[in-house]
N, C-alpha and C positions, 0 to 999 in steps of 0.2 A: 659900228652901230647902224643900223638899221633903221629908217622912220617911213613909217606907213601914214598914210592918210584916208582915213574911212570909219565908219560908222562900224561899231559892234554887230547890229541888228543886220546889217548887207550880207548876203550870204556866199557873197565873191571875196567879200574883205574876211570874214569867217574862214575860208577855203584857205587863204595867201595866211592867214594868223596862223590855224593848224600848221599848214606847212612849216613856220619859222619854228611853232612851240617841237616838233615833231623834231626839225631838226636842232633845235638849242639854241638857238642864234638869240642875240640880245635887241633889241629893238627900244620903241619909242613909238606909240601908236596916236594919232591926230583924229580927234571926229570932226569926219568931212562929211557932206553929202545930206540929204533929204532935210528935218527940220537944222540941224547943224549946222546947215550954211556951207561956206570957205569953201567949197567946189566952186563957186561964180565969182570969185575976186578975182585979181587980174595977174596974180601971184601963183594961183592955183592953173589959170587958166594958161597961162606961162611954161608950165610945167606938163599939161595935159590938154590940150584945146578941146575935148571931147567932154571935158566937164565934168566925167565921171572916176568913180571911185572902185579901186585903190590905184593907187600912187604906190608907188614905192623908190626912195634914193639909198642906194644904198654908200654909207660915207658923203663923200663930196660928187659920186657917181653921177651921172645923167638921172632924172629920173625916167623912170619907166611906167608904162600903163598895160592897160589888159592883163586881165588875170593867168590866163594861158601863159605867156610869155613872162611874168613874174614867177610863175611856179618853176618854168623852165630854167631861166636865171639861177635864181636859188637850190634846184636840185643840180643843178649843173658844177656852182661855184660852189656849195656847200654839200651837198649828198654826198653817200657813199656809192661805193658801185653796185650795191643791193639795191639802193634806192632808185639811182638812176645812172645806170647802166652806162661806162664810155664805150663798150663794145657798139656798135650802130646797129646792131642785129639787135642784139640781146633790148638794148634801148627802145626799139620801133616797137615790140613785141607791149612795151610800156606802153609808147606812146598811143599806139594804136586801142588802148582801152581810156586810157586819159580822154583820146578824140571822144571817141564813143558815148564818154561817160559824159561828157561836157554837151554834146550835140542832143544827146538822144534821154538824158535823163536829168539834166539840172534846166536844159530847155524845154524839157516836155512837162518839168514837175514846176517848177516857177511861176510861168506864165497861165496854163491854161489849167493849172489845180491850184497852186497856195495863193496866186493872185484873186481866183476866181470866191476861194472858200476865207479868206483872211483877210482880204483888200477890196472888197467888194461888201455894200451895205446888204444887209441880212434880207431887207425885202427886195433886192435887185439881184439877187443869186438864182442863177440858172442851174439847177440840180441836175437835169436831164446833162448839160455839156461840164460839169462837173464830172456825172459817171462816165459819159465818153472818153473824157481825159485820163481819167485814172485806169477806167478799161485797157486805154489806146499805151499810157505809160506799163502799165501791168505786162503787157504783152512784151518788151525792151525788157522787164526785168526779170522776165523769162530767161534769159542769155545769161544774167549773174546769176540766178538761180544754178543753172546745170554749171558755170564757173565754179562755183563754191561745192560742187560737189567733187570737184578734179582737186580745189586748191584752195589755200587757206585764208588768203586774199584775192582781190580782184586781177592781177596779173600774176600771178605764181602764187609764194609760198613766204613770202617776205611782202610787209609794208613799199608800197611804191608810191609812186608819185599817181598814179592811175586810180589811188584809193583815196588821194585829196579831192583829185575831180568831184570822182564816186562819190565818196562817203561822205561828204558835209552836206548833201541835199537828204540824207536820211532822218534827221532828228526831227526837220520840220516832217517828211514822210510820213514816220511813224505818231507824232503829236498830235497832229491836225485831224478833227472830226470827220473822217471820211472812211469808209467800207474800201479796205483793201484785199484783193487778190492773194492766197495765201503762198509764201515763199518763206518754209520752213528755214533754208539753208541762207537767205538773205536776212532772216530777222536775228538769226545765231550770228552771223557775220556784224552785224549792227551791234546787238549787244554787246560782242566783244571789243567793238569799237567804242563804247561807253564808258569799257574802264580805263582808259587811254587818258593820261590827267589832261594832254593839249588837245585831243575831242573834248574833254569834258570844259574846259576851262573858253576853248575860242568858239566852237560851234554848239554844246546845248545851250544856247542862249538866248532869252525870252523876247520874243519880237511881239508882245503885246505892243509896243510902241506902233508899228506897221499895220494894228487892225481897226478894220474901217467899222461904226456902230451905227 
């Protein structure tokens, strides 16, 4: 069994749920973190000294932090070799979109668009670095675009570990009040991620909680 600690609404704890519901694994999920609390108790902090969320133990395991190395974990102990490759070749060819996807598209879209447009009070919103961000994100999701024209997912032709990265920062993407850059072969790839019951069930989930009025 599995036990996570994290908030629904965290879009790292969202990424590590998909994963588990993707791969079938039974769990046990704890809300930690922002109004929830239990990230600053000294049980939590025991466990993670960095304070943040997710957690994950799996069994009587150590636990673990960072989400990167949670998904790696779990694709490793539980994936198949579709998912996540023992080949090291075959593997890196993953990895190296997972990096990408993590640095270049859930860091470029968090912070300086769905923080700016959702976390931010309506008269304190800078529109102008809003459009820069989504410009400057747009132009990163140039490279999935012409991806999705080679291949049916973000690394090949199979579900991988590199489309948890990716894909759990799309739902807020696509939601949120903002003029996007059109990327016909990325919004088919997203839609198709929509019928996925563990997308639907871990990541379309309404983070009204997280917006600022």
């Amino acid at each position: 069994m599995l036990t996570v600690w994290g908030r629904k609404s965290s879009s790292n704890v969202q990424a590590l749920m998909w994963c588990i519901g993707e791969l079938g694994l039974a769990y046990q999920r704890i809300d930690a973190g922002f109004t929830y609390g239990v990230n600053d108790t000294p049980e939590f902090l025991a466990m993670n000294p960095n304070g943040t969320v997710p957690v994950l133990r799996d069994g009587d395991g150590e636990p673990l932090w960072e989400t990167g190395a949670i998904l790696r974990y779990l694709a490793a102990q539980y994936g198949d070799d579709a998912f996540w490759p023992k080949d090291a070749r075959h593997r890196a060819q993953i990895d190296k979109w997972a990096e990408w996807a993590k640095i270049n598209i859930a860091q470029g879209f968090t912070g300086p668009v769905f923080w700016r447009v959702v976390r931010t009070a309506p008269a304190l919103k800078d529109e102008k670095a809003i459009v820069a961000a989504v410009t400057a994100l747009g132009a990163k999701l140039d490279m999935a675009e012409s991806q999705f024209g080679r291949h049916r997912f973000l690394a090949g032709d199979n579900l991988t570990l590199a489309d948890i990265q990716f894909g759990h920062v799309l739902y807020r993407y696509f939601d949120i009040d903002i003029q996007r850059p059109a990327h016909p072969r990325l919004l088919r790839y997203y839609e198709n991620l929509t019928e996925r019951p563990a997308f639907q069930e871990h990541v379309m989930v309404s983070y009204e909680e997280l917006r600022v009025l």
